[in-house]
N, C-alpha and C positions, 0 to 999 in steps of 0.2 A: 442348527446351522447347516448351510448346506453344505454336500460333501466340495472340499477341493479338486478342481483337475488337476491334472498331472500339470499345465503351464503355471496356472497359478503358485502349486508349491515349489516350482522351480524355482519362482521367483523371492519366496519365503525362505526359501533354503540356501539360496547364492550368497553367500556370507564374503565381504569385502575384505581382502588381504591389505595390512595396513603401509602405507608408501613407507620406505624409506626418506628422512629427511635430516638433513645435516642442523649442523646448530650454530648456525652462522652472528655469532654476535659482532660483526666487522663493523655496523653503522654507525655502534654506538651507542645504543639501545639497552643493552644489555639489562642486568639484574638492578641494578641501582639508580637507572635512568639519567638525570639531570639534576642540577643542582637545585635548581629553581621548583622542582617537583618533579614526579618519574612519569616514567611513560607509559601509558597504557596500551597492550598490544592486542587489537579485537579484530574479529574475523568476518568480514562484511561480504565472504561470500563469490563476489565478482566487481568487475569494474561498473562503475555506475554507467546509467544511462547520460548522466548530465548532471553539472553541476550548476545550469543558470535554474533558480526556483522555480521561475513557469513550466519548464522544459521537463527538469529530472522528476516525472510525477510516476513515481515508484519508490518502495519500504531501500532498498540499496541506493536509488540518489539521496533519498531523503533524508537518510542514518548521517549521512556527512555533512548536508544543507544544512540540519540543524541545528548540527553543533561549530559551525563556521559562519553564520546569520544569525540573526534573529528579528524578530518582527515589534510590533508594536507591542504584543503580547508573550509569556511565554506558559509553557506547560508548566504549574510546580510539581513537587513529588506527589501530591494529592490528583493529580490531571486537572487541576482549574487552572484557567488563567490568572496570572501573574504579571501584576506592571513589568515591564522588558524597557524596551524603544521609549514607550508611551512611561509617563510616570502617574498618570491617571486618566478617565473617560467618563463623559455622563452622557445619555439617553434623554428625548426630550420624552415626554409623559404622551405621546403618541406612538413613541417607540419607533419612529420613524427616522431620526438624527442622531449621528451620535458621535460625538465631538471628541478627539482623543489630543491630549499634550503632551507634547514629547520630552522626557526629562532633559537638564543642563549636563553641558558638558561631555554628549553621545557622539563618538568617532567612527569613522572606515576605517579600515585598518593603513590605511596612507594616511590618518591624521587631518583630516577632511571633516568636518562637521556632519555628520548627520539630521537633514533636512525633512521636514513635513512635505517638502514637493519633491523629495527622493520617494518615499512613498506613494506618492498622487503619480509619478511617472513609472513608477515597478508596477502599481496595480492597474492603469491603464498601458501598460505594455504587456501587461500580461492578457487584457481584453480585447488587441488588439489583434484582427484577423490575420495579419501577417506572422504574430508571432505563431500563431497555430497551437497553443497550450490545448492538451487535454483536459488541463485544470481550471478553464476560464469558468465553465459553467456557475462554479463556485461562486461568485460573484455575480452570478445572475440577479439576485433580491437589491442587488444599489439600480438607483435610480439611472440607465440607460444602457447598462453595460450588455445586455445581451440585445440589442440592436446594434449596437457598436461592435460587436464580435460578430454578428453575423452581417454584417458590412448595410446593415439598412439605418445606422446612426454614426453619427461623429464623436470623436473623442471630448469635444467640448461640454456636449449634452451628457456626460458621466459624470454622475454624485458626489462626484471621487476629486475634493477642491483643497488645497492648502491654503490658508487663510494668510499665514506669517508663517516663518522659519522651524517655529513648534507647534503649529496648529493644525489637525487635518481632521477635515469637516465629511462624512459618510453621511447622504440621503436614501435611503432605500425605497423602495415601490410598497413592500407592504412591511408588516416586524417580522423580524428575523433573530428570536433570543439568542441563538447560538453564533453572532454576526464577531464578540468578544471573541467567544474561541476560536473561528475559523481565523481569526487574526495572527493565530498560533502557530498555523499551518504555514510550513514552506513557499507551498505558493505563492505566499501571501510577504513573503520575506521582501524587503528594500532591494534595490538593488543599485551599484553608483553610476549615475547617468552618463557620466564624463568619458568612465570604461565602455560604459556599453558599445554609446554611440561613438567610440572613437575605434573598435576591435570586435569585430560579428563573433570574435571568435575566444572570447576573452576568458571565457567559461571553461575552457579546455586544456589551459597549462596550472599549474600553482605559481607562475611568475606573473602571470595576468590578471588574476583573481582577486579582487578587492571587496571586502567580506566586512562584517562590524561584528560576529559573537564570540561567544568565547573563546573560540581558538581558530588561530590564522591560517591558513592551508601553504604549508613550506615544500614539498615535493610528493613528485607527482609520476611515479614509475607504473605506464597505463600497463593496466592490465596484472598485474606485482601487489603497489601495496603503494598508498598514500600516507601521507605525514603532516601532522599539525603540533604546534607547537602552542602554548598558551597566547593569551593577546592582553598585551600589559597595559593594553589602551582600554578596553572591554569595561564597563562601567561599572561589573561588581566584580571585578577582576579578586579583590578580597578574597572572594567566597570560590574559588577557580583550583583546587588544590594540586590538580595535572599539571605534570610540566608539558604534556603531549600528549596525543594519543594518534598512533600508527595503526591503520584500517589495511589489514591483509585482506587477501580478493583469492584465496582458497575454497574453493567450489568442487571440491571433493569431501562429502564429512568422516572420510578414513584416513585421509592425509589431515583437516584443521585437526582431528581425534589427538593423530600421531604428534603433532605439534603443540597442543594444549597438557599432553600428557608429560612431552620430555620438558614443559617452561617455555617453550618459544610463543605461547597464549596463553593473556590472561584471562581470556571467557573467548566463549564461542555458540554459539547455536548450533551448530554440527554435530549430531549426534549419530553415531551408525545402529540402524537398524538393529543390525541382530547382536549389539552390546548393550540397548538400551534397559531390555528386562533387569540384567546384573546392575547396571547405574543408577535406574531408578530403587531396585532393592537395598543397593549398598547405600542410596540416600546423598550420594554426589550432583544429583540434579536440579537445578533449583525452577520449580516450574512458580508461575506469577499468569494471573489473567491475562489476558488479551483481546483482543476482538478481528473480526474481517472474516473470510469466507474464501479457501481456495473451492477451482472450479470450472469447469471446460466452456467454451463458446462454441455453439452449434455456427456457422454459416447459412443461414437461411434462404439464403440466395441462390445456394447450390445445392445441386441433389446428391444426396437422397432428402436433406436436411429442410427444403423448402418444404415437406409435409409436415406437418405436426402431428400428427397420431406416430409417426417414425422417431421424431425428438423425445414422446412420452416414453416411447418404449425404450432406448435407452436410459432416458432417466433411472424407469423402472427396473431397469437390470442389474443396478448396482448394489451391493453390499455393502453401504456403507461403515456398517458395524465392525464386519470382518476389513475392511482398507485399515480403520483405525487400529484395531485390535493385534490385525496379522501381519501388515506391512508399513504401518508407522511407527506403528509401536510407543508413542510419545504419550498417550492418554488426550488427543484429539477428542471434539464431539463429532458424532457423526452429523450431515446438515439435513437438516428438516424443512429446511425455507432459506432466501437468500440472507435474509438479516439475520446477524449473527445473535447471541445473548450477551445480556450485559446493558440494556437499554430500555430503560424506565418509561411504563405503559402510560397515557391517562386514565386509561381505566384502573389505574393498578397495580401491581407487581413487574414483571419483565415481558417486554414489547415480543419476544419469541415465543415465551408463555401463551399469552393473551392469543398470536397468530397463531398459534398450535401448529402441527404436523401437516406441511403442505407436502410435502414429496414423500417417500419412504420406498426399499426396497420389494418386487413382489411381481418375482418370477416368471409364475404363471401371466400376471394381467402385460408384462412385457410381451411376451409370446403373443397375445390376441391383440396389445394396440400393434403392433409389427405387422400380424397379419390383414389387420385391416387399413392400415398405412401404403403395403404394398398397393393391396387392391384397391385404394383412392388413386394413390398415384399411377395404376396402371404397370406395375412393374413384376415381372416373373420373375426377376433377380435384383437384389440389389446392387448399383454400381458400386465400382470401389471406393472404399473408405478408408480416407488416415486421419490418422490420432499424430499431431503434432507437437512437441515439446519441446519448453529450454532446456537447454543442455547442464543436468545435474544430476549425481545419481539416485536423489530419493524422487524427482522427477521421472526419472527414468522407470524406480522401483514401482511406482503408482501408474504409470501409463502400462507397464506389462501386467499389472495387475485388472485392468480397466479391459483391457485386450482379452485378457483370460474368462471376466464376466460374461463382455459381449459374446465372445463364444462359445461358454458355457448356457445362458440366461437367454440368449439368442439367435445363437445356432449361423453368429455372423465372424465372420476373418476380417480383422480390421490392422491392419498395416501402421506401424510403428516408423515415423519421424524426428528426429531431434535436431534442433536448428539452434544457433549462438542466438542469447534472450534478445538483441537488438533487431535480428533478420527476422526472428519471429512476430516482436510485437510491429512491425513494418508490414507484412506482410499480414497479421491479424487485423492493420486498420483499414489493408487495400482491398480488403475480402476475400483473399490469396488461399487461404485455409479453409480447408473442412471442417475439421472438428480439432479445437485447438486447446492449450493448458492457459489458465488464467489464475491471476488473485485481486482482491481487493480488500485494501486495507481503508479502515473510516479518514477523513478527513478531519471531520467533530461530530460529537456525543450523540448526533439524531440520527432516527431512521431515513429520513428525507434523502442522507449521502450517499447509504444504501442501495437506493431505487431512485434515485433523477438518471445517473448514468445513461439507464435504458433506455429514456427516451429519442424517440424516433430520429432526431436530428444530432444526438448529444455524442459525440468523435469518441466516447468513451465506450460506448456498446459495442462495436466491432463485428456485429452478427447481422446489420441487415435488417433487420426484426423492429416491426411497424406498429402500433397499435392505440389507435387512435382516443378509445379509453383509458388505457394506462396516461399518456400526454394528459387527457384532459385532471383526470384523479389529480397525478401529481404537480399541474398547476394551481388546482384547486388548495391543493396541503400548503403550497407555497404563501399563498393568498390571505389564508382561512384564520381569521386571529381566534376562531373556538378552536382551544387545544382536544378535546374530546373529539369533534368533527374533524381535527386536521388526521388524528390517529387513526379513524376510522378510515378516510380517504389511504391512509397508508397503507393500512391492512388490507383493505381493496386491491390496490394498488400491487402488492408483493403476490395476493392469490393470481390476479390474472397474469402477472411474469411467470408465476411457478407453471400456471395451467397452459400457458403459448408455448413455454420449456422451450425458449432462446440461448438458454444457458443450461449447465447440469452440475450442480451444486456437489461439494464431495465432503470436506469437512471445514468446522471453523477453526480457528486460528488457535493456538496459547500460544506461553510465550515460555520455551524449554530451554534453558542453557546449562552449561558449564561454566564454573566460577573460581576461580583461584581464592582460597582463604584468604589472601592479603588485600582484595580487593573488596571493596565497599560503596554504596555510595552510588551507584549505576542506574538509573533509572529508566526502566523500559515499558513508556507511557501504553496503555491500552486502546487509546484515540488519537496516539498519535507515534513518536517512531523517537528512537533513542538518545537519551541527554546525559553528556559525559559531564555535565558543569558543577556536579556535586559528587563526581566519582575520587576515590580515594585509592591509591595502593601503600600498606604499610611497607 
């Protein structure tokens, strides 16, 4: 391994003094919660982006979306879908139609029937160009919706028909196996027409918010901590064992630490750095798979970044081994390619496997694409560069580490940024940033959600970054009903993102928490984002 600078081990060695926090049980909350079932107290980090489904498309809106919604479908403890909304669906033998029926007796949470054209009006608002969803793409395989998002079709010409009050009829362009599970996803969740279009802004208090899953969203202290309470309307309300479950928005993991340790949480993802060695030894950790890919977006647009032998070299300056190793300390993989592991080849064993080792770090060959990168672009100095980040400290801990690379690995000063997560990802979709912090979590089980992002038009790329092969590849996969050839297209597909290096891949995801013994029953899906509706505290 190569030796440490002196910045790097600074940043190894700056060990977090733990906050002070009081033990405020005044709301009511306390140790024995409610009658009706207790309260679960979890740590979500920060304030979401959004609570309307199209909108909040990020792991922190979506942790709340989806336990306050739910869709036609739901995740079970196994990750497959599960009747939800829908009480069953069939496929026509073309794999082109697929008919879903919505069980008897499904409510909003104002006691309002849950409609097959609450759904045809959520998934066509969610396509439509005004609402501006990063998540529409999703829906691109139903028969019109990506003309009707990109304003050269009408909402009428979308696949997307309620038949009657429980029937809602999906036509796709070509088959789409994974069309069930995406039905799972947030995005994809109902939303009540009547609120919508009577309050733009309906999405933003818990007195506004009209919801149908298991738990109803009762208060709403932005920026503090939200509050849900079970929903006695919820259709398997039976199986619902929380009396509530309160989401803390503690974005310090020395302070959730200090709070999980004195009882004021009962899990948390927060883990400090330089206690995780002792937590994981002492066996208080409970790690569980996951998937996604954190990871920085070059600006392609802007120099220095608009060369690509300059994008390689950074790539290549990183140690990924040592980030995971020395400064996450959580047992991370280092990333090798943008798709994460965890997703079954046709040829085979695991889709990461099979794409083998597209990036790696390697020192030296940074040093000669730099120097040849200069000299394409005509430059005797590189302009200045910043490294931009949300504002967290293990965000923090990784971009001074990143810092420390480039200067070591390539002899470059790159200037440290940290912006509140909403200013930033704003400014990552206006091209605002040079080189900035990113994550992506799966939407469902395929490589395909991976890598469409990046295409050239797709609001979800944020880099600029053009390339007229990778489009055609991944329309092709979308298309292609040989799964063998669609894989192959993918594999394609992920080498020329790695080799253009639009992006710069750091590690993939697990999924590390702290757990209170008394709690059970949590489920923190791998494709998809966390479901309190079988969680237990003794």
């Amino acid at each position: 391994m190569k030796k440490l600078s002196m910045l790097l081990m600074s940043v190894l060695l700056a060990g977090g003094v733990l906050a002070a926090c009081g033990n405020d049980t005044s709301n009511g909350e306390g140790g024995d919660g409610e009658a009706s079932g207790k309260i679960l107290r979890y740590n979500n980090s920060k304030e979401p982006t959004s609570l309307d489904p199209p909108i909040g498309f990020d792991q922190i809106s979506y942790d709340i979306v989806n336990n306050a919604f739910e869709g036609l479908t739901r995740l079970g403890k196994d990750d497959k879908p599960e009747p939800a909304m829908a009480a069953e669906w069939k496929a026509s033998d073309d794999g082109l139609i697929y008919t879903f029926t919505l069980r008897d007796g499904v409510k909003w949470s104002n006691g309002d029937p849950v409609k097959a054209s609450d759904f045809e009006f959520a998934w066509k608002r969610l396509l439509n160009p005004e609402t501006a969803s990063d998540a529409a793409f999703l829906a691109y395989p139903i028969v019109g919706a990506e003309d009707y998002n990109s304003g050269k079709g009408s909402a009428d010409a979308v696949g997307i028909k309620a038949k009657d009050d429980k029937t809602l009829e999906i036509t796709l362009r070509h088959p789409a196996a994974w069309l069930v599970q995406m039905t799972a996803s947030p995005a994809f969740f109902p939303v009540h027409p009547a609120t919508v279009e009577g309050n733009a802004q309906w999405a933003g208090e818990a007195s506004t918010i009209v919801s149908n899953g298991p738990f109803t969203i009762t208060e709403w202290k932005h920026e503090e901590e939200l509050k849900m309470v079970k929903n006695k309307d919820y259709w398997d309300a039976d199986t619902v064992k929380l009396g509530g479950v309160t989401y803390k928005m503690v974005n310090d993991t020395n302070t959730a630490y200090q709070l999980f340790s004195t009882g004021e949480l009962d899990t948390t993802g927060s883990i400090p750095a330089d206690m995780a060695d002792q937590l994981f030894a002492d066996n208080k950790v409970k790690v569980e798979e996951s998937a996604g890919t954190a990871f920085y977006r070059f600006n392609t647009t802007m120099e220095p970044f608009t060369n690509k032998s300059i994008r390689q070299a950074f790539v290549a300056a990183v140690d990924r081994q040592q980030l995971v190793d020395l400064v996450l300390r959580q047992k991370h993989q280092p990333a090798v390619g943008f798709v994460s592991p965890g997703l079954e080849d046709a040829a085979g064993g695991d889709f990461r496997d099979v794409g083998g080792d597209l990036i790696g770090f390697d020192a030296a060959k940074a040093k000669e694409l730099l120097a040849a990168g200069m000299k394409e672009a005509g430059y005797s100095a590189l302009p200045p560069i910043t490294l931009t980040y949300s504002t967290n400290d293990v965000n923090q801990k990784v971009a001074q580490a990143m810092q420390a690379m480039f200067k070591d690995n390539l002899g470059v000063d790159v200037k440290l940024e940290s912006k509140e997560s909403k200013v930033m990802v704003s400014e990552q979709k206006a091209l605002q940033l040079q080189l900035s912090r990113s994550s992506f979590l799966p939407d469902f089980a395929d490589p395909i959600n991976f890598l469409d992002g990046f295409q050239s038009d797709n609001p979800f790329s944020r880099t600029g970054w053009k390339n007229a092969k990778f489009d055609e590849l991944i329309q092709g996969a979308y298309e292609q009903a040989d799964e063998k050839k669609r894989y192959e297209m993918m594999h394609e597909a992920e080498k020329i993102l790695m080799d253009d290096a639009p992006i710069l891949p750091l590690y993939y995801y697990n999924s590390v928490n702290l757990e209170s013994d008394k709690l059970s029953g949590v489920v923190r899906h791998a494709f998809g984002f966390i479901d309190f509706k079988w969680a237990e505290l003794k």
